[in-house]
C-alpha positions as CSV (number, residue, x, y, z in Angstrom):
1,X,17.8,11.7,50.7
2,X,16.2,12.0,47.3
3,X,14.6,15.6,45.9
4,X,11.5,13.5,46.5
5,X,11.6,12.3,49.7
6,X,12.8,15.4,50.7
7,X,10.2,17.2,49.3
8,X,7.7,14.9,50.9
9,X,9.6,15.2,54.2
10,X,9.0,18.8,53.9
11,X,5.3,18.8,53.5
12,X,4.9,16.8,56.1
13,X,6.1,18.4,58.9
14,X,3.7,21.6,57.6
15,X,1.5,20.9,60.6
16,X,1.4,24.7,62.2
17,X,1.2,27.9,61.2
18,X,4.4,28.9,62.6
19,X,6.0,26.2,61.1
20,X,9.5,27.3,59.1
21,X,8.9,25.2,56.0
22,X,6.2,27.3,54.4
23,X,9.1,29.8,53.5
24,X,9.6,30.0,50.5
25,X,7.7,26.5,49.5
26,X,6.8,27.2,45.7
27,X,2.9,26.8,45.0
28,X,0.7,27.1,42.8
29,X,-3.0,27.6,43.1
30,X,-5.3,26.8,41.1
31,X,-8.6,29.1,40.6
32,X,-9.1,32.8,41.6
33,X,-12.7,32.4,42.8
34,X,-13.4,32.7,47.0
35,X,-11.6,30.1,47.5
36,X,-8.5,29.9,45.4
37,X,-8.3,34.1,46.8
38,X,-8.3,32.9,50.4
39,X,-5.5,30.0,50.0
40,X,-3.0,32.5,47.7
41,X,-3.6,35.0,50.4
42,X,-3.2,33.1,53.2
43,X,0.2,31.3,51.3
44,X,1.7,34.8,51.0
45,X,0.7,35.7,54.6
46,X,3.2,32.7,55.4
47,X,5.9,33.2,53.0
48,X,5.4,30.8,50.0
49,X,6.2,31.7,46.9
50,X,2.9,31.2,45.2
51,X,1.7,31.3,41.3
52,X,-2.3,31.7,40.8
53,X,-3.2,30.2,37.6
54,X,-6.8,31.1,36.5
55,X,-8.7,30.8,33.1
56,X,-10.7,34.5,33.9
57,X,-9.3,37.5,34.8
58,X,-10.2,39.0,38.1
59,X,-9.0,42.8,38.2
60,X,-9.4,43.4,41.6
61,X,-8.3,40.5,42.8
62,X,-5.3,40.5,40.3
63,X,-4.1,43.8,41.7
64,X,-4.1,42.6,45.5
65,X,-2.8,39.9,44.7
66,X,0.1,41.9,42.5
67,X,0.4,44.0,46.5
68,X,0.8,41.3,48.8
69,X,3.4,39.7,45.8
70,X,1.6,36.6,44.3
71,X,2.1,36.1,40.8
72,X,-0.6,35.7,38.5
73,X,-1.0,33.6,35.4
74,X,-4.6,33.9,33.1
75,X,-4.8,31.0,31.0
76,X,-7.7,29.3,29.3
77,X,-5.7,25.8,31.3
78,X,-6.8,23.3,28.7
79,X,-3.2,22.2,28.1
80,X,-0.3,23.0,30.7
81,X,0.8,26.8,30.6
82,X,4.5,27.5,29.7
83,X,4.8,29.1,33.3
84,X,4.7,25.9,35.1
85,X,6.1,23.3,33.7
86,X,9.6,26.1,33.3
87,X,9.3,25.8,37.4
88,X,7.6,23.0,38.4
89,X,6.1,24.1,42.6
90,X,6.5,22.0,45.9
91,X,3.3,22.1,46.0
92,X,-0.5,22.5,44.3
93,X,-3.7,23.6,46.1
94,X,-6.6,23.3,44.0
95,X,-9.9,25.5,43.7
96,X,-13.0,23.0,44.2
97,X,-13.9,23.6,40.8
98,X,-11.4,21.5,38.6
99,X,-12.6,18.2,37.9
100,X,-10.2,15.1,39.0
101,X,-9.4,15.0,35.3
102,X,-8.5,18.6,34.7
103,X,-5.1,18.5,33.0
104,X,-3.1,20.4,35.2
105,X,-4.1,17.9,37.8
106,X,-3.2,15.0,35.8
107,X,0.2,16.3,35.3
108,X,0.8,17.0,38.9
109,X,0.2,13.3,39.1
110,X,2.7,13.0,36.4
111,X,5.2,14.9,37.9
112,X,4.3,13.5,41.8
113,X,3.5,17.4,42.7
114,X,1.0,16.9,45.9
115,X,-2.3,18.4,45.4
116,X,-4.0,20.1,48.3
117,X,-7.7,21.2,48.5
118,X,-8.1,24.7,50.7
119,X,-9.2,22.1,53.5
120,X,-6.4,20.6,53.9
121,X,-4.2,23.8,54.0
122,X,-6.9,25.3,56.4
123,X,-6.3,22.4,58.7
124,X,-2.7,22.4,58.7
125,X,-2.6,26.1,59.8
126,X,-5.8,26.3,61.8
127,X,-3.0,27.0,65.2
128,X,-2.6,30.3,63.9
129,X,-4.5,32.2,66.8
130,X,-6.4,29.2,68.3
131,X,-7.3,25.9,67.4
132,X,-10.8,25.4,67.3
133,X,-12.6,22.2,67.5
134,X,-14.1,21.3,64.2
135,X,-17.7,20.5,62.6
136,X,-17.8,18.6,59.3
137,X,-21.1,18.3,57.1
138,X,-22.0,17.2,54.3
139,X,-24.5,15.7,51.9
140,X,-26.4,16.1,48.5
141,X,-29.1,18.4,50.5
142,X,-29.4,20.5,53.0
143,X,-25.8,21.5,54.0
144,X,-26.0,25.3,54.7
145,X,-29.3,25.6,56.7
146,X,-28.1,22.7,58.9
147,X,-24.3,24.4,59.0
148,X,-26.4,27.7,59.8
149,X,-28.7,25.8,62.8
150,X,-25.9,24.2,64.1
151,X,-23.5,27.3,64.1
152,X,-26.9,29.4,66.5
153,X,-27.1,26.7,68.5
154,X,-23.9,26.5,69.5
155,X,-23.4,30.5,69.8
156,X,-26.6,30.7,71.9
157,X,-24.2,29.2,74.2
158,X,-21.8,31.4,74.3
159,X,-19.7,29.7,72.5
160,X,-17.4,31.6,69.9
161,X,-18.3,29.5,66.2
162,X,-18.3,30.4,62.7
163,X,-20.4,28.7,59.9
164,X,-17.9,28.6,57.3
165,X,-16.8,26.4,54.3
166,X,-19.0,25.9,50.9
167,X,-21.6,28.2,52.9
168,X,-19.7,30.8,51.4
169,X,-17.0,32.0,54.1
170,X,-13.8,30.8,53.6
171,X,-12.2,28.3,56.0
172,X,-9.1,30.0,55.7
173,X,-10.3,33.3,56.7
174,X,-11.9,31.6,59.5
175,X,-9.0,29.9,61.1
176,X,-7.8,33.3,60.4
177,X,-9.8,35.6,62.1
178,X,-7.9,37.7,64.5
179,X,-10.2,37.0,67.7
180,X,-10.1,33.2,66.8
181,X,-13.1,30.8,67.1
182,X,-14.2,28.1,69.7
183,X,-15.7,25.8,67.1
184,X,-15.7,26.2,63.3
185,X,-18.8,24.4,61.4
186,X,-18.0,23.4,57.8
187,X,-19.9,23.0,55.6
188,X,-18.1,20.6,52.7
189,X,-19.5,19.4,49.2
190,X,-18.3,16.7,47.2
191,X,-15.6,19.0,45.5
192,X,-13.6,19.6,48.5
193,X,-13.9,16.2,50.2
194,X,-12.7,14.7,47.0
195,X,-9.0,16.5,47.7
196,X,-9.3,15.6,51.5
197,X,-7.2,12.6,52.9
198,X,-8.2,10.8,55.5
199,X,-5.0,9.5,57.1
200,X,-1.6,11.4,57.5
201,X,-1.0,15.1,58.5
202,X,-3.6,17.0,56.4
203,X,-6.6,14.5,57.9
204,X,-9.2,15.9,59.7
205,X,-10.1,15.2,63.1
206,X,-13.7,16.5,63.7
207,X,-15.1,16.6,67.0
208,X,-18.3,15.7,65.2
209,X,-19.6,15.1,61.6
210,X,-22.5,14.5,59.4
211,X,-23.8,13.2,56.0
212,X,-27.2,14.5,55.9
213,X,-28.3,12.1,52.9
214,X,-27.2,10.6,49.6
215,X,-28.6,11.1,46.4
216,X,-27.0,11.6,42.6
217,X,-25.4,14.4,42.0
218,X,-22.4,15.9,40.4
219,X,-22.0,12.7,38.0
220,X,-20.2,14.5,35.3
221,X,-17.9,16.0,38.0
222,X,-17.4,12.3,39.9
223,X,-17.5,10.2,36.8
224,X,-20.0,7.8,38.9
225,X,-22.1,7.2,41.7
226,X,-19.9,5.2,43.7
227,X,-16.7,8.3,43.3
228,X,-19.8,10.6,44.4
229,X,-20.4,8.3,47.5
230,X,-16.8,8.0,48.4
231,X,-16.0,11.7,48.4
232,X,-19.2,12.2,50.6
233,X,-17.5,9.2,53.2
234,X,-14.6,10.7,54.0
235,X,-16.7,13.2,56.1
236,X,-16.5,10.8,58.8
237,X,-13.3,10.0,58.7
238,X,-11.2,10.9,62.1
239,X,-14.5,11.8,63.8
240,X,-14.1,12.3,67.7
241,X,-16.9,12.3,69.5
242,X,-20.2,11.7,67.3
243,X,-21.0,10.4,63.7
244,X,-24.1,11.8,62.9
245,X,-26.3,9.9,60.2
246,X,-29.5,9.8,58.6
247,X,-32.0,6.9,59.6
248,X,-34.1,7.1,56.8
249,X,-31.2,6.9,54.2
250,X,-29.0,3.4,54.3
251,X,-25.6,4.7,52.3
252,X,-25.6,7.8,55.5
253,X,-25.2,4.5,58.0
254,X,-22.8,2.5,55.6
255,X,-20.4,5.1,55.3
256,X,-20.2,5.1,59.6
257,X,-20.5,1.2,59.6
258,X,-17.1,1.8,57.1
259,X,-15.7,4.7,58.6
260,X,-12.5,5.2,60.4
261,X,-13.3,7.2,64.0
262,X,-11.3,7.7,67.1
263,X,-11.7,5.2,69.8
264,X,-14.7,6.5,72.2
265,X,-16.6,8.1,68.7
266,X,-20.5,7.0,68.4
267,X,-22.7,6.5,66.0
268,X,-25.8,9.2,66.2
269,X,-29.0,8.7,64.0
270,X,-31.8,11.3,63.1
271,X,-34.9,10.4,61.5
272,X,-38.5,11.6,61.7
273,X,-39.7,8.5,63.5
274,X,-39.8,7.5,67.1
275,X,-35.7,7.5,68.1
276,X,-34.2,4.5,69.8
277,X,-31.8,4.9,72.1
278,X,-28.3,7.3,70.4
279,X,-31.2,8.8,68.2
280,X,-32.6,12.1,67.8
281,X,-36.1,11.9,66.4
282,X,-39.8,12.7,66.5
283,X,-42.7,11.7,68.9
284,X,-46.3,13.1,68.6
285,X,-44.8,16.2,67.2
286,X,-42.0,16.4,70.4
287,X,-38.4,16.5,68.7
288,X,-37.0,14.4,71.0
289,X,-33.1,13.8,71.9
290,X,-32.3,9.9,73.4
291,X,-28.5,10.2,72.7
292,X,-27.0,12.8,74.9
293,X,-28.5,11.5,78.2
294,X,-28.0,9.0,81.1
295,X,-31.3,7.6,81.0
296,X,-31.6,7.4,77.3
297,X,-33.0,4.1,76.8
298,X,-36.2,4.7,79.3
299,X,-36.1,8.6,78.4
300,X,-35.7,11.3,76.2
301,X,-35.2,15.4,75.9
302,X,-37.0,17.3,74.4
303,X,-36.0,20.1,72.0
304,X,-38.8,21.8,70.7
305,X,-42.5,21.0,68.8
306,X,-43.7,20.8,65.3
307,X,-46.6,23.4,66.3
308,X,-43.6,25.6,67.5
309,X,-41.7,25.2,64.7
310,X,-44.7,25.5,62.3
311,X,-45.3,29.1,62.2
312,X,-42.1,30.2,60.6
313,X,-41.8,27.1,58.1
314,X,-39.2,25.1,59.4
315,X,-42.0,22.3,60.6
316,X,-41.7,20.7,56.3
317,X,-40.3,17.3,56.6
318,X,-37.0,18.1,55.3
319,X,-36.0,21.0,57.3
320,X,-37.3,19.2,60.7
321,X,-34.8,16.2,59.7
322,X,-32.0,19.5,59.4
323,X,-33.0,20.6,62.9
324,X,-32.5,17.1,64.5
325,X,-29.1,16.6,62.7
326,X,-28.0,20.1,63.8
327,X,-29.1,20.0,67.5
328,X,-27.2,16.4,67.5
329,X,-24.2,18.2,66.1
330,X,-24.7,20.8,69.0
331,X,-25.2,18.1,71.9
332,X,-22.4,16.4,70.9
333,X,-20.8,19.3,72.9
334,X,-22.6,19.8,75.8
335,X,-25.0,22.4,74.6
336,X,-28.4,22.4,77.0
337,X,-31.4,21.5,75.3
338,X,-32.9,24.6,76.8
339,X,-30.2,26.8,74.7
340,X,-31.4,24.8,71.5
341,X,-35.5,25.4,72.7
342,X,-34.6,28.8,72.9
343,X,-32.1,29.5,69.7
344,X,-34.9,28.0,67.8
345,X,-37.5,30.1,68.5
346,X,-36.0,33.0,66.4
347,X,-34.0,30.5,63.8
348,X,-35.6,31.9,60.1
349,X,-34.5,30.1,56.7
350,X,-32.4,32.2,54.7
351,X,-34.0,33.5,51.3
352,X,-34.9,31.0,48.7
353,X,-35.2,27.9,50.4
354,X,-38.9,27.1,50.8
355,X,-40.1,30.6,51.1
356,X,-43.1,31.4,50.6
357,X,-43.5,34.9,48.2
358,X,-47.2,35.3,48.3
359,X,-50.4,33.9,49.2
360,X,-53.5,35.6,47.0
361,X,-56.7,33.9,45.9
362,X,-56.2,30.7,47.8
363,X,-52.9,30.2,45.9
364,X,-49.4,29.8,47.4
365,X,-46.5,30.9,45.6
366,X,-43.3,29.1,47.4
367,X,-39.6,30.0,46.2
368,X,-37.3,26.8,46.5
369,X,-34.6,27.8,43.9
370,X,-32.3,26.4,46.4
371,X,-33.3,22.9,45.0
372,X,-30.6,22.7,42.4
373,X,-31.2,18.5,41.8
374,X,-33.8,16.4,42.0
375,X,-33.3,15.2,45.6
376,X,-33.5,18.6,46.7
377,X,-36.7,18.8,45.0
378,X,-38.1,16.0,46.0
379,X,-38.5,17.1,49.1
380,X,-40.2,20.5,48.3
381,X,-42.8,18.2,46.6
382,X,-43.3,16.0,49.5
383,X,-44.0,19.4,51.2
384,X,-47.4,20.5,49.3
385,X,-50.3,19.5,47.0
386,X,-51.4,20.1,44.7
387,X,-48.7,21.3,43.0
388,X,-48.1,23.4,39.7
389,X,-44.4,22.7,39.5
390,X,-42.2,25.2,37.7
391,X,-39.1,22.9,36.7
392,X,-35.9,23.2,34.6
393,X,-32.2,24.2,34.1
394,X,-28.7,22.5,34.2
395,X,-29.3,18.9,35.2
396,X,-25.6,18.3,35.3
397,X,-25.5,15.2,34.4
398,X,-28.2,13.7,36.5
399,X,-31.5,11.8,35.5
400,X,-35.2,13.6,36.7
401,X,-37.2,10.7,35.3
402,X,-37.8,8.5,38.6
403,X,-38.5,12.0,40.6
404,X,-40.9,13.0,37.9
405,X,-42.7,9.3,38.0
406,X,-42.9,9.2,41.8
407,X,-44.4,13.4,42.0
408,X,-46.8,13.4,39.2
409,X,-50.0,12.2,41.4
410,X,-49.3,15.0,43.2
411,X,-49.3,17.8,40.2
412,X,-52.0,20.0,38.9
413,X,-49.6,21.0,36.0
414,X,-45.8,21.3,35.4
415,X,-43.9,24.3,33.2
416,X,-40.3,23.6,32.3
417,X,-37.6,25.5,31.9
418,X,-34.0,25.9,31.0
419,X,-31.4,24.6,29.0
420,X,-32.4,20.7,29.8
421,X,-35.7,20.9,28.6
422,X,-36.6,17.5,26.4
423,X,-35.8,15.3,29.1
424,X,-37.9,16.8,31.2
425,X,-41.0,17.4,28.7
426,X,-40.1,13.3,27.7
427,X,-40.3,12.1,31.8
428,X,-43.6,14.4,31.8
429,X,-45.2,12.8,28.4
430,X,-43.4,9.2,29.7
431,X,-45.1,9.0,33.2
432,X,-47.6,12.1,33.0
433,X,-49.8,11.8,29.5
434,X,-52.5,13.7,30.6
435,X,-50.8,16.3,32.9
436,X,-51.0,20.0,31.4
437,X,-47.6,20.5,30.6
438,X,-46.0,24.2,29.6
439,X,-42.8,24.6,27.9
440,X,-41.1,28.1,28.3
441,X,-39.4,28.3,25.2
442,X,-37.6,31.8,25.9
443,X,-34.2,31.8,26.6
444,X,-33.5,35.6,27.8
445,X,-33.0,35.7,31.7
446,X,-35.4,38.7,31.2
447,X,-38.3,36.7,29.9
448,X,-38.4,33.4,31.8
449,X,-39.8,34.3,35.1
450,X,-42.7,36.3,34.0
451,X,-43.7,33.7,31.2
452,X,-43.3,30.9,33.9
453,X,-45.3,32.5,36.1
454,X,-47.4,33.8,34.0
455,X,-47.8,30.1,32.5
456,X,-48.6,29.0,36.3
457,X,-50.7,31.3,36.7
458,X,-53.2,30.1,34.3
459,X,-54.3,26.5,35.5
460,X,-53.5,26.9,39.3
461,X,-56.4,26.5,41.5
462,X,-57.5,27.4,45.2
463,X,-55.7,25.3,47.5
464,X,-52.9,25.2,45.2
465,X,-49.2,25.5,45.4
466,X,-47.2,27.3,42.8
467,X,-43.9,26.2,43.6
468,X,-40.2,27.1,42.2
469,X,-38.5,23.8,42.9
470,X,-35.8,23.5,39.5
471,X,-34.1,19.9,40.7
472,X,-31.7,21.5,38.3
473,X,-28.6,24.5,38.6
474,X,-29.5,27.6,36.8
475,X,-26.3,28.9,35.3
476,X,-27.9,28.1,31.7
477,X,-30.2,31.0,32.3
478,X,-29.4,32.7,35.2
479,X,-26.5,34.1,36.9
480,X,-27.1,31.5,40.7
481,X,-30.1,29.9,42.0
482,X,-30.5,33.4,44.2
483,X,-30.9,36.0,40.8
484,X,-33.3,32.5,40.0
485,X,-35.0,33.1,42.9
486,X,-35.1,37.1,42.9
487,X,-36.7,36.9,39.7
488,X,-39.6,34.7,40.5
489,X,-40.4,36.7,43.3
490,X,-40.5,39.9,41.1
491,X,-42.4,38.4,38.4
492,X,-44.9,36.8,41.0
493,X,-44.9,40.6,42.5
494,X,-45.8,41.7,39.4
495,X,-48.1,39.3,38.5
496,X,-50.6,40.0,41.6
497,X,-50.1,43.4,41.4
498,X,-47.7,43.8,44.5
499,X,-49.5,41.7,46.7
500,X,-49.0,39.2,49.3
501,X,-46.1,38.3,51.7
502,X,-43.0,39.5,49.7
503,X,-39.5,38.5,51.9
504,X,-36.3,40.3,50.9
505,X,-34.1,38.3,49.3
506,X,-30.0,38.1,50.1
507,X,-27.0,38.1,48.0
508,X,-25.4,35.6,50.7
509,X,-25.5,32.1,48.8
510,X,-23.1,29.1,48.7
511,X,-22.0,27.2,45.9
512,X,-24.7,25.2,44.2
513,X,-22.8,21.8,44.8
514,X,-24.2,18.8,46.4
């Protein structure tokens, strides 16, 4: 047998934990962020001998990982360091951060090293205490508050589960966890499906999964739509019991029409409309389950109301479409619809995802820094009007013109901000001409807030809505959409003189990926 095959032969029998080829195996890992921490960790834990290559320094991390004996390389990784093409590993596993043409990963190809995502290697290893069934979702919007409703429905029924994945937990840690887990639910973006194979011994096989929607994103990541699209698939791949999919959004139901499932799997809509029959939906305001029953094409469950719902926000289109995909994830093992009634009743958004900061004067000041591209966006704006739209940031690659054509109607004013500024003042002056339109031209993170606000401030009306709703990333000006978000509520604070409904906001954020 060839080095090769052998090799090959090698990583493929890496199917448990306990299994004797991870002694030794030589990796590298790519990335010291969360993620790339949690696979060289874990790698150690079983006895590789592991390299982390990063292009910034971590010192804290650098000196555990100097305890449990991983070796660590800092490199600015534009060309091949010295290190590893002198010992070429068994093995890569790759932070979600490094594009598809980074050029370590296109000499891995060169040199037919495998490359793992921290998926994969979660997977592989997930026997370590117990295996736990697994969860997958995905889509451009909306992935960590459905992860989060799906992971307290589930516990409401005593069920042991973690919300883990690009929600900001690793998977590793979760598979883990000393105590184990029941179910984990994991949340994926476009990064870490990319690395995922759907066939062989690293594939997934989810007891359920979800693509929540499609929209650009990520472009200059992908290279193109249709990469962007076929990263998002693989979610389904392998899927058990239910594929979950979005009525209202075609490319969600191609991708299960294409998908590769497990004899017995079935295909479950959500939508906002009336449900058929394998649909979760919406009926005079009763969200409605006709998949998880007997009778389901002469009846339906119910799950909760809109007026129920209303109260603590979570009755805005978008977030009711997260509910219905989350409670279909959560039948799709036998939890009661009583246990999802109930769990709801005390289920609260987490900070800066349509939050509303104040109310004074008839206006409403809403944080959505959460809505890091225009899809995001666009639904904030479906949400509320009139609207005086603060805008801006990092578009990363991805054109705001159609949401700015389609929203305009609907706005009292717009002020843009961040790095991607013309495009955004051109869409306004293009499809807008006589909309008051605010440019903040200040680039210190201490100055944008306040003069956005401040800018807001002076053309919104009663019955307005000031809302935060970038369709843009905000590392141009900020350090994550949170400190974004933190500082809008401050300068809004300060700006009505301490007034109105302030929340606290929470460090606990994912990655802004789609």
């Amino acid at each position: 047998m060839t080095d090769a095959r052998a090799g090959a032969a090698r990583l493929d029998g890496l199917t448990s934990w306990h299994a004797e080829g991870w002694r030794d195996l030589r990796v590298a890992v790519l990335g010291l962020g969360v993620t790339g921490f949690a696979v060289a960790d874990t790698l150690a834990e079983l006895g590789s001998r592991v390299t982390v290559y990063a292009a910034t320094p971590d010192d804290e991390r650098a000196r555990i990982l100097d305890v449990i004996g991983v070796g660590f390389v800092v490199d600015q990784l534009d060309v091949v360091p010295d290190e590893l093409t002198a010992s070429v590993p068994d093995l890569v596993v790759v932070s979600p951060g490094f594009r598809p043409d980074h050029p370590l990963l296109t000499w891995a190809a060169e040199q037919g090293v495998p490359v793992w995502g921290d998926i994969e290697l979660a997977w592989r290893v997930r026997d370590k205490v117990t295996p736990s069934e697994w969860m997958l979702v995905t889509g451009t919007n909306g992935k960590t508050t459905t992860v989060q409703l799906a992971a307290t429905l589930i516990a409401a029924n005593g069920v042991r589960v973690a919300p883990c994945g690009n929600i900001g937990v690793p998977v590793l840690d979760a598979v883990r966890d000393p105590l184990g887990f029941d179910v984990l639910v994991v949340e994926l973006s476009s990064f870490q499906l990319h690395h995922l194979p759907t066939a062989g011994p690293g594939a997934v096989h989810p007891v359920a999964s979800v693509c929540l929607n499609l929209a650009d994103d990520h472009l200059d990541w992908h290279g193109s739509p249709e990469a962007y699209r076929g990263a998002k698939a693989k979610v389904y791949a392998n899927t058990k019991v239910a594929c979950v999919y979005n009525r209202a959004d075609e490319a969600t139901m191609a991708m299960v029409e294409d998908a590769e499932v497990e004899e017995g799997a079935r295909a479950i809509g959500f939508g906002l409309d009336t449900p058929g029959p394998s649909d979760f939906g919406v009926v005079d305001g009763i969200l409605c389950d006709r998949a998880f029953l007997e009778e389901r094409r002469t009846a339906a469950l119910e799950l909760t109301t809109l007026e129920e719902l209303e109260p603590r926000g979570l009755a805005v289109p978008h977030v009711v479409a997260n509910i219905l995909a989350a409670s279909a994830l959560a039948r799709s093992i036998d939890v009661p619809v009583g246990v999802i009634h109930d769990a709801l009743a005390s289920f609260r958004l987490d900070a800066h995802r349509i939050e509303t900061v104040a109310v004074d004067g008839g206006i409403r000041w809403i944080d959505d820094s959460k809505a890091t591209n225009p899809h995001a966006a666009e639904a904030s704006l479906r949400a509320f009007s009139p609207v005086v739209w603060i805008v801006g940031g990092l578009l990363k690659g991805v054109d705001a013109d159609e949401l700015v054509r389609r929203h305009a109607p609907r706005l009292r004013a717009a002020v843009v901000i961040g790095a991607d500024r013309a495009a955004l003042v051109e869409a306004f002056r293009r499809h807008a001409p006589g909309l008051p339109l605010f440019e903040v031209e200040a680039d210190d993170t201490e100055s944008v807030m306040p003069d956005a606000v401040a800018l807001a401030a002076s053309v919104a009306e009663d019955g307005d809505t000031v809302l935060l709703a970038p369709a843009a990333a905000s590392m141009d000006q900020f350090a994550d959409y949170a400190d974004r978000g933190r500082r809008f509520h401050d300068a809004v604070r300060a700006r009505l003189g301490g007034e109105g409904h302030d929340q606290p906001a929470s460090d606990d954020q994912a990655g802004e990926e789609g």
